[in-house]
N, CA and C atoms as a LAMMPS dump frame, in Angstrom:
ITEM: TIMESTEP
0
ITEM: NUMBER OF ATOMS
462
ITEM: BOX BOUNDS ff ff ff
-5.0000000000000000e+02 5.0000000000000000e+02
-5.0000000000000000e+02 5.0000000000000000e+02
-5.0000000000000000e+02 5.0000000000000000e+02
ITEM: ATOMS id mol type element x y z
1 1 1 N 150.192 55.307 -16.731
2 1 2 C 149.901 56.693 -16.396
3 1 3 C 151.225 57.443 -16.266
4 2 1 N 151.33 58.563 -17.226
5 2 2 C 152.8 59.429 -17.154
6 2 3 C 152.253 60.175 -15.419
7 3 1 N 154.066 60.819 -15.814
8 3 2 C 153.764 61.194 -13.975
9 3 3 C 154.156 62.498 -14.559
10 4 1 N 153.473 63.731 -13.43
11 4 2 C 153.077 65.087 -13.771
12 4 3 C 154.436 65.859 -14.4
13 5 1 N 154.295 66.643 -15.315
14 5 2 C 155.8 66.837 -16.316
15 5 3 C 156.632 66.025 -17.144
16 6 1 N 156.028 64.43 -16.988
17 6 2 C 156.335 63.848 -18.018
18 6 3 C 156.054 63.85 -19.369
19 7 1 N 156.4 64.441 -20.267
20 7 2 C 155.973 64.376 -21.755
21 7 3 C 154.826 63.028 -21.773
22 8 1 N 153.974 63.081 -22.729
23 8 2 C 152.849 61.993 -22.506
24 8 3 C 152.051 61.81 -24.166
25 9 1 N 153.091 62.975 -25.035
26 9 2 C 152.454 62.863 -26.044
27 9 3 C 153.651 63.091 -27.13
28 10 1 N 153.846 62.786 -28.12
29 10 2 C 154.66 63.785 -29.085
30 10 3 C 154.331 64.959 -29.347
31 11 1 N 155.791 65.932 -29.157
32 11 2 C 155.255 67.567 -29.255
33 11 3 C 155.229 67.402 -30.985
34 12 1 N 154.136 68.346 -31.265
35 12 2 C 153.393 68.654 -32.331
36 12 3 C 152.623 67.898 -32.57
37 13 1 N 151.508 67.055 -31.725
38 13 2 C 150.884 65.867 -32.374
39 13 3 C 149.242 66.871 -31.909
40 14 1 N 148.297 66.902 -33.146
41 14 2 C 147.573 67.814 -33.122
42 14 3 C 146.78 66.636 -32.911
43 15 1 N 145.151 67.095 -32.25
44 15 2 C 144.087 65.797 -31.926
45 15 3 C 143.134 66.316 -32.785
46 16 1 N 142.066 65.66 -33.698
47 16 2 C 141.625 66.12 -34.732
48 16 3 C 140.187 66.119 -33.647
49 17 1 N 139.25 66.804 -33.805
50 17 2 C 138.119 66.888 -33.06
51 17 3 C 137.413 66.196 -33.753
52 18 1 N 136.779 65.066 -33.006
53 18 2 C 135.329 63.94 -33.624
54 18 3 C 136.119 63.099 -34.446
55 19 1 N 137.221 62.918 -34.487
56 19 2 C 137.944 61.937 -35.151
57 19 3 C 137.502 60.795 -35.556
58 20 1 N 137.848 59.783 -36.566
59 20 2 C 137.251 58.372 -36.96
60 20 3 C 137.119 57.835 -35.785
61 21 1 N 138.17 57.724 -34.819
62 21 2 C 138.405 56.638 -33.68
63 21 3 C 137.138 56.612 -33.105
64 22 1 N 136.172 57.504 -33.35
65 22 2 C 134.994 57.347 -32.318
66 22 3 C 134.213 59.291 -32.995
67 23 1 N 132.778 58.563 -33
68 23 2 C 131.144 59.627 -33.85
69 23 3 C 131.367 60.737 -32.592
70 24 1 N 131.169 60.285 -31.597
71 24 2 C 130.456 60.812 -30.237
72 24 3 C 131.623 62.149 -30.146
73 25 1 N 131.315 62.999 -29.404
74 25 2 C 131.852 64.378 -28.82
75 25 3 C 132.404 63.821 -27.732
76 26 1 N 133.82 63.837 -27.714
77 26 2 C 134.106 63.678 -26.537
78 26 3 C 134.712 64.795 -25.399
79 27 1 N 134.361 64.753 -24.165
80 27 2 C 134.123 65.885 -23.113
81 27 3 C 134.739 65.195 -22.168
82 28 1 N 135.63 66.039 -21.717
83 28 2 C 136.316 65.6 -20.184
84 28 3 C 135.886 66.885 -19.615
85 29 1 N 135.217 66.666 -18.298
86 29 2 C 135.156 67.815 -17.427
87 29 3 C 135.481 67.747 -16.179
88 30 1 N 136.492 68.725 -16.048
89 30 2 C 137.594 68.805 -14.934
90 30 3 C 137.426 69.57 -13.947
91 31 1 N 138.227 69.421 -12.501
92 31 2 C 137.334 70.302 -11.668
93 31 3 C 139.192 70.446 -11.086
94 32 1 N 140.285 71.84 -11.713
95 32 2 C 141.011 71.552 -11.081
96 32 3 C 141.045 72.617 -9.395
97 33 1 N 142.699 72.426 -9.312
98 33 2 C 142.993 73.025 -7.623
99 33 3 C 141.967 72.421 -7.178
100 34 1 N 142.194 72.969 -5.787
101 34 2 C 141.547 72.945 -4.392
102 34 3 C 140.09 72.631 -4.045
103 35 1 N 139.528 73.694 -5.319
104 35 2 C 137.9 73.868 -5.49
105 35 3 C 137.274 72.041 -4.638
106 36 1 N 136.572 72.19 -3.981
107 36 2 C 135.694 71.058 -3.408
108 36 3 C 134.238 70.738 -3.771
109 37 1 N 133.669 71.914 -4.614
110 37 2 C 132.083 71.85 -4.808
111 37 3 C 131.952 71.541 -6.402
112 38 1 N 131.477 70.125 -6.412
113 38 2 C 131.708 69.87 -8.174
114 38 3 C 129.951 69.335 -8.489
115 39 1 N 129.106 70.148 -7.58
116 39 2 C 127.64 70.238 -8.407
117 39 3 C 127.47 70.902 -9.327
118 40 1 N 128.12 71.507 -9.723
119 40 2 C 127.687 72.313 -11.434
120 40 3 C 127.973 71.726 -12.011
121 41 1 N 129.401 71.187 -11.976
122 41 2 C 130.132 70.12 -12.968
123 41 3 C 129.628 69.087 -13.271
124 42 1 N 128.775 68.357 -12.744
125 42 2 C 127.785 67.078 -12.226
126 42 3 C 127.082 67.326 -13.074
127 43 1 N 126.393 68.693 -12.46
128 43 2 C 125.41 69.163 -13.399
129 43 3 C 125.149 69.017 -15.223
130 44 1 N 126.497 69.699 -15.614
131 44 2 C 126.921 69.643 -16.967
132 44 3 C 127.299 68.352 -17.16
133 45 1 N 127.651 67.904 -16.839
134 45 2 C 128.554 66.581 -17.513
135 45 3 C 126.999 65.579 -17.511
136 46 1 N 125.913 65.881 -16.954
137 46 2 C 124.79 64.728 -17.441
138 46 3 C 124.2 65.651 -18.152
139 47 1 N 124.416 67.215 -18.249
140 47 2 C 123.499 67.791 -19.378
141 47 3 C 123.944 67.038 -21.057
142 48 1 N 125.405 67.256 -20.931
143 48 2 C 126.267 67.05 -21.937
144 48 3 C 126.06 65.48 -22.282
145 49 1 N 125.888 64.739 -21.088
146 49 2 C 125.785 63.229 -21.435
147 49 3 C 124.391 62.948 -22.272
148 50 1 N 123.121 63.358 -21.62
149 50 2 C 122.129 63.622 -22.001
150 50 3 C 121.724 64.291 -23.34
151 51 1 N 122.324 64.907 -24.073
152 51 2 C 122.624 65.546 -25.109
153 51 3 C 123.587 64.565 -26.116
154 52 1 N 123.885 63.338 -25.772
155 52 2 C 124.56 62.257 -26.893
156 52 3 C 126.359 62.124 -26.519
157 53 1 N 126.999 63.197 -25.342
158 53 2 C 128.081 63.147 -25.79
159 53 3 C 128.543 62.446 -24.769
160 54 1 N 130.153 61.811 -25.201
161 54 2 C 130.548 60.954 -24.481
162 54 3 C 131.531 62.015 -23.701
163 55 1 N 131.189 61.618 -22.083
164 55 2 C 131.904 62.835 -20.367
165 55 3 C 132.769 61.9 -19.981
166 56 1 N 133.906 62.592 -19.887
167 56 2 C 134.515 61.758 -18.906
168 56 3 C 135.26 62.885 -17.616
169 57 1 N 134.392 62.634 -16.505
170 57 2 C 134.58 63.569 -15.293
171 57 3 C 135.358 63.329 -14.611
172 58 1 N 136.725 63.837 -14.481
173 58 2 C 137.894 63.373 -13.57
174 58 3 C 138 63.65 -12.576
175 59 1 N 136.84 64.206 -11.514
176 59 2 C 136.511 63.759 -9.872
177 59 3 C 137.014 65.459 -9.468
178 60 1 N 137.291 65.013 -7.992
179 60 2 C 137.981 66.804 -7.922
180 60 3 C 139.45 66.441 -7.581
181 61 1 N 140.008 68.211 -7.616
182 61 2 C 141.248 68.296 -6.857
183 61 3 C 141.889 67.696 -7.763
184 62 1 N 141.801 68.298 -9.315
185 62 2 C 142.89 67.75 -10.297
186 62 3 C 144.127 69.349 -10.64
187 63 1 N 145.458 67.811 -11.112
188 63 2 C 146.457 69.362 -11.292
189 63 3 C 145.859 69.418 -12.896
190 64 1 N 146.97 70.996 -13.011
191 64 2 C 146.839 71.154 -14.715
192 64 3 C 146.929 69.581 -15.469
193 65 1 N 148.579 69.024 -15.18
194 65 2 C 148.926 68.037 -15.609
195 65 3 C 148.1 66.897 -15.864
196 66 1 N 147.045 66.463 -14.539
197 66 2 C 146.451 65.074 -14.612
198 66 3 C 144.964 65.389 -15.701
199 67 1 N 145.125 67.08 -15.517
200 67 2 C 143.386 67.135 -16.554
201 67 3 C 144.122 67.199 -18.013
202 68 1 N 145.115 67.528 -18.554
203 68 2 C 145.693 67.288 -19.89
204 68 3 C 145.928 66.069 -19.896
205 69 1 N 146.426 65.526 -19.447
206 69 2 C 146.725 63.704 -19.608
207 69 3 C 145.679 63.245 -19.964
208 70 1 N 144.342 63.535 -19.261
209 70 2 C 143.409 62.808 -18.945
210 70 3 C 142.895 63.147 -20.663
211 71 1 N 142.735 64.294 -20.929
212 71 2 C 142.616 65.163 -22.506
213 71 3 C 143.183 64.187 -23.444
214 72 1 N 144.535 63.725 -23.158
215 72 2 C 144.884 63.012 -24.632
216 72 3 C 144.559 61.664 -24.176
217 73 1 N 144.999 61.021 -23.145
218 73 2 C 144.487 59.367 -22.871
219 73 3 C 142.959 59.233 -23.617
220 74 1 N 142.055 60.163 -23.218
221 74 2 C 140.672 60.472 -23.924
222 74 3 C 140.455 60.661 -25.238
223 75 1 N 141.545 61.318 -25.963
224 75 2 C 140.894 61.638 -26.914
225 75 3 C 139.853 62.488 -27.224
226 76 1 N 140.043 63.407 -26.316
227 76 2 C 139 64.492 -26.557
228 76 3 C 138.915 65.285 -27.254
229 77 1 N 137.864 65.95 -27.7
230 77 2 C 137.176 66.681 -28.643
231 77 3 C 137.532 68.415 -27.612
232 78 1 N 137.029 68.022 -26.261
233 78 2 C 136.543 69.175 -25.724
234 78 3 C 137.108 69.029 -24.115
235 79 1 N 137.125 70.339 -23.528
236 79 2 C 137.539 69.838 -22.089
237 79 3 C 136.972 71.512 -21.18
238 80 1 N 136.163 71.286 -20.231
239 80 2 C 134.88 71.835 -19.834
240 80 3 C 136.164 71.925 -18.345
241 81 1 N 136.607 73.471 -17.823
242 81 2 C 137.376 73.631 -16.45
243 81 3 C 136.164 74.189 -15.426
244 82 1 N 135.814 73.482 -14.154
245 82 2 C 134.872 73.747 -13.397
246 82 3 C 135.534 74.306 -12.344
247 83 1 N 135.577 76.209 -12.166
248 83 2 C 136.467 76.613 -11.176
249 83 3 C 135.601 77.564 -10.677
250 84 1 N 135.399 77.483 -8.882
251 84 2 C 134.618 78.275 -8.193
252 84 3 C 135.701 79.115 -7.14
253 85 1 N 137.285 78.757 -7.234
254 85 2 C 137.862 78.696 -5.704
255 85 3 C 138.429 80.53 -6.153
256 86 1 N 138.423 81.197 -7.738
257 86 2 C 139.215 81.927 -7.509
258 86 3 C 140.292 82.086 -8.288
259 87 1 N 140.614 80.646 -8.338
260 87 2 C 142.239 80.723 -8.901
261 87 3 C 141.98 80.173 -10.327
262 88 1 N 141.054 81.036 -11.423
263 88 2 C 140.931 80.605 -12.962
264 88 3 C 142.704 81.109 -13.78
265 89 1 N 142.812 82.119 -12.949
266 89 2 C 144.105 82.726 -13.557
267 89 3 C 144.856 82.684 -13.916
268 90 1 N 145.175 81.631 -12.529
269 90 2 C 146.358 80.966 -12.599
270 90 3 C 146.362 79.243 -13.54
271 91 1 N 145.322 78.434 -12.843
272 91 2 C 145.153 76.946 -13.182
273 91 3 C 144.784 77.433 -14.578
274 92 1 N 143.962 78.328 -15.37
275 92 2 C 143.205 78.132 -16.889
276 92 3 C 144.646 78.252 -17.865
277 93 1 N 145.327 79.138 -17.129
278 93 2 C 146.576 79.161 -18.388
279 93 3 C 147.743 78.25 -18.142
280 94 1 N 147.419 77.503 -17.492
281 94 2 C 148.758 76.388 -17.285
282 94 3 C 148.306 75.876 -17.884
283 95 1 N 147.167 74.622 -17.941
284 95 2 C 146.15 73.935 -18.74
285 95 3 C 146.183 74.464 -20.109
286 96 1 N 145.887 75.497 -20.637
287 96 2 C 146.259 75.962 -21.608
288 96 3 C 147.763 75.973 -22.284
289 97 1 N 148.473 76.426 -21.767
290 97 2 C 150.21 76.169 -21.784
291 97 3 C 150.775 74.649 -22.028
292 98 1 N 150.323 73.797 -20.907
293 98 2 C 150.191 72.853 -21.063
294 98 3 C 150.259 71.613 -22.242
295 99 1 N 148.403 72.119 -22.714
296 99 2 C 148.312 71.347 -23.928
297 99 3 C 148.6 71.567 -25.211
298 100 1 N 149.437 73.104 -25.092
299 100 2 C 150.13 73.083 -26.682
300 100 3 C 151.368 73.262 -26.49
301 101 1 N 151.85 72.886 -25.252
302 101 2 C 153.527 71.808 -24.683
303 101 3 C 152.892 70.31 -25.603
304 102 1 N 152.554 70.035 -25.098
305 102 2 C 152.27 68.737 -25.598
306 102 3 C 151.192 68.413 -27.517
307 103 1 N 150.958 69.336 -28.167
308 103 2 C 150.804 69.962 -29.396
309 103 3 C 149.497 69.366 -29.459
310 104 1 N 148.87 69.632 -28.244
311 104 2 C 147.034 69.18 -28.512
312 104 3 C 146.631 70.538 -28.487
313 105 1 N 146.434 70.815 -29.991
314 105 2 C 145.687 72.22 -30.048
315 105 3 C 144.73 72.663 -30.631
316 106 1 N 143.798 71.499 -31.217
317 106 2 C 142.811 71.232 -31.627
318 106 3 C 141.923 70.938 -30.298
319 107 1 N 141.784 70.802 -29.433
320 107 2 C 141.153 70.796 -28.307
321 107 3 C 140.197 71.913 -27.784
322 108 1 N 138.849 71.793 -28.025
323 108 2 C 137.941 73.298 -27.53
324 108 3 C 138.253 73.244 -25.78
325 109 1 N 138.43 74.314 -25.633
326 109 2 C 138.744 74.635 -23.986
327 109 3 C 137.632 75.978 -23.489
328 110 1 N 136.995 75.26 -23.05
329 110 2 C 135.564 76.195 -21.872
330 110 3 C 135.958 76.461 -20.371
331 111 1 N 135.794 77.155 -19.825
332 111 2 C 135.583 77.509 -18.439
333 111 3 C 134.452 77.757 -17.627
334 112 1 N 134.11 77.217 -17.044
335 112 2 C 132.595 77.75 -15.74
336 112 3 C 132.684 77.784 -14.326
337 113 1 N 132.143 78.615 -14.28
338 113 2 C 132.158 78.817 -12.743
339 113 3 C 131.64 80.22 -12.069
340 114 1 N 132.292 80.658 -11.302
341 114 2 C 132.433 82.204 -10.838
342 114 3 C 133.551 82.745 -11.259
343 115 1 N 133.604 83.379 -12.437
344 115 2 C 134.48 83.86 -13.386
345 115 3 C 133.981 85.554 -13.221
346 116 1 N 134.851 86.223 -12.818
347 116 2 C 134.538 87.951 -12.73
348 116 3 C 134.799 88.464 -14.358
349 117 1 N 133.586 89.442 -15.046
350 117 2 C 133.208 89.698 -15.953
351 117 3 C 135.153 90.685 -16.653
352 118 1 N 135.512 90.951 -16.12
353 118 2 C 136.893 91.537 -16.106
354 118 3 C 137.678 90.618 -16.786
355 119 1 N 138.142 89.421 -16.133
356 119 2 C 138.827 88.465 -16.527
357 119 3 C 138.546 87.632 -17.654
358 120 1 N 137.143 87.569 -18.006
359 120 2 C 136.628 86.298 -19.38
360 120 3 C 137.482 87.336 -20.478
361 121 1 N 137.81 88.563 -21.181
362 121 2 C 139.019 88.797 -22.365
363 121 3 C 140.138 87.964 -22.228
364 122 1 N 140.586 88.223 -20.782
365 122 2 C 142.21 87.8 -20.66
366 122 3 C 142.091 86.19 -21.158
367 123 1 N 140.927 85.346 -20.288
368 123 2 C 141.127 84.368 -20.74
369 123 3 C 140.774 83.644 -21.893
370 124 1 N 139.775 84.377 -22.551
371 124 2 C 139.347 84.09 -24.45
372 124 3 C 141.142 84.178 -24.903
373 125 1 N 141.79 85.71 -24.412
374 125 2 C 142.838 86.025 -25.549
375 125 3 C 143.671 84.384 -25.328
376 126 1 N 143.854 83.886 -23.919
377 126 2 C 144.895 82.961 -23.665
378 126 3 C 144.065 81.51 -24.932
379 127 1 N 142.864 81.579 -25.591
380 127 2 C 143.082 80.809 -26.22
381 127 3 C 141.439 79.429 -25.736
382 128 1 N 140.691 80.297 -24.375
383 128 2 C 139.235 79.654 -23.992
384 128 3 C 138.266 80.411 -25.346
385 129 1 N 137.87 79.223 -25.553
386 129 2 C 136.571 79.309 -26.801
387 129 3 C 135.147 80.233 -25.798
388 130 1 N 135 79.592 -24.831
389 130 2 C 134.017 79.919 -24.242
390 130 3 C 133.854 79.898 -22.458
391 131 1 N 133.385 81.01 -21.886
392 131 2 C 133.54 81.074 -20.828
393 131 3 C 132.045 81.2 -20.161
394 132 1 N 131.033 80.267 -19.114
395 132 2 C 130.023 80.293 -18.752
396 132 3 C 130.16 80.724 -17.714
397 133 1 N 129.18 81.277 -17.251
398 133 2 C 128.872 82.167 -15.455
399 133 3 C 127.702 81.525 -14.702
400 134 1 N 127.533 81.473 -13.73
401 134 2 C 126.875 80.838 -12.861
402 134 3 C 125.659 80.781 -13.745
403 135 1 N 124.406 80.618 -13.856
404 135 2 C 122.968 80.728 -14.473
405 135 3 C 123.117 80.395 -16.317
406 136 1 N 124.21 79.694 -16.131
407 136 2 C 123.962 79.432 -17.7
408 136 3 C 123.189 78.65 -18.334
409 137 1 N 122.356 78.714 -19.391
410 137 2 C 121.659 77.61 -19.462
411 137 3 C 122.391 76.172 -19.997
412 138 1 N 121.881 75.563 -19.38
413 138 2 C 122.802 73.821 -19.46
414 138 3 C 122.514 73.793 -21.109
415 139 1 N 120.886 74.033 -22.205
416 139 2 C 121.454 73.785 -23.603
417 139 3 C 122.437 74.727 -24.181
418 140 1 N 122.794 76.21 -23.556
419 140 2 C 123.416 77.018 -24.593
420 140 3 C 124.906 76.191 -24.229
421 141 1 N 124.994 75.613 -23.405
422 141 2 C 126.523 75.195 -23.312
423 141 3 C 127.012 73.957 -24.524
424 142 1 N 125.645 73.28 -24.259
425 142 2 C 125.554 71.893 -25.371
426 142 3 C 125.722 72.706 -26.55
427 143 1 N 124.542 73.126 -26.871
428 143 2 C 124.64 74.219 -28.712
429 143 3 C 125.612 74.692 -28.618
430 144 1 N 126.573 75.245 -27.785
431 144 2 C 128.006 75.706 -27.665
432 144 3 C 129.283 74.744 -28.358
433 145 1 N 128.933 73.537 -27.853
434 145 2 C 130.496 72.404 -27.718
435 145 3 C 129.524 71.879 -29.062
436 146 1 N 128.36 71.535 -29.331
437 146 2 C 128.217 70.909 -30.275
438 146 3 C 128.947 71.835 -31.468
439 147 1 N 128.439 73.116 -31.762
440 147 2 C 128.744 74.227 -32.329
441 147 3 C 130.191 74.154 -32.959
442 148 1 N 130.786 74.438 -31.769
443 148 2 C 132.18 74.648 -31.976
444 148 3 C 133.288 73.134 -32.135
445 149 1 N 133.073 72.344 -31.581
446 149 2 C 133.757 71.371 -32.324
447 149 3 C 132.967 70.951 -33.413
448 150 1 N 132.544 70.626 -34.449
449 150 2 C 131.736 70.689 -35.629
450 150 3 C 132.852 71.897 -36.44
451 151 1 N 132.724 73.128 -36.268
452 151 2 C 133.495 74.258 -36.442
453 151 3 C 134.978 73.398 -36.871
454 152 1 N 135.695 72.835 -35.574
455 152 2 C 136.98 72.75 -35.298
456 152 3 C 137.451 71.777 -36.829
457 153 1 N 136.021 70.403 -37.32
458 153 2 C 136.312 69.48 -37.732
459 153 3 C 136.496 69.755 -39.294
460 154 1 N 135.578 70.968 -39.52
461 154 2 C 135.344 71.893 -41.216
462 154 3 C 136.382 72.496 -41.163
């Protein structure tokens, strides 16, 4: 396990979405900062499981750093940020920053939570495919990630 700011990948190494290494969609869903309430995230990650794809839920109280690590150790397709505390602003664009420091930029990046209708531009422009709000329906998120990585792989 690299330790937080350790390079962990070769810069420019792009991750191809649905790659040979493995059929399945792969989904890490992260719950970073402070945030303590990870029932939505729960929620999704067995909608998403339930729906064929392979979750890998990295618990709470993750930094930017340990949910990108966790992104390439995985091999992910996709990576689902579960933020209720507030601070999307700050944590969505480090995470973002982050993983094209480290040249994973093939990676679909979603956000959910309590996201104020103001802020979902700023964070599409920083480079989120998709941003969900409280009452989303659990399939439009699936038809979403199925959608768009499929997209990523054409």
């Amino acid at each position: 396990m690299a330790l937080a700011g350790v390079p962990i990948a070769k810069p420019g190494r792009a991750m191809p979405a649905a790659s040979p290494a493995h059929s399945k969609i792969r989904v890490v869903v992260a719950k970073p900062g402070l945030d303590g309430h990870d029932r939505g995230a729960k929620i999704i990650a067995r909608a998403l499981r339930d729906a064929g794809m392979e979750v890998i839920y990295t618990g709470l109280h993750q930094t930017p750093e340990q949910i990108v690590e966790t992104v390439i150790q995985e091999d992910a397709d996709a990576v689902g940020l579960s933020i209720l505390s507030g601070a999307h602003m700050t944590l969505v664009p480090r995470v973002v920053e982050l993983l094209r420091e480290q040249g994973v930029e093939n990676v679909l990046v979603t956000v959910g939570g309590t996201i104020p209708a103001e802020d979902i531009p700023e964070l599409k422009g920083l480079g989120v495919a998709e941003v969900f709000t409280p009452g989303a329906p659990t399939q439009a998120i699936v038809d979403f990630i199925r959608t768009a990585t499929a997209e990523r792989v054409d």
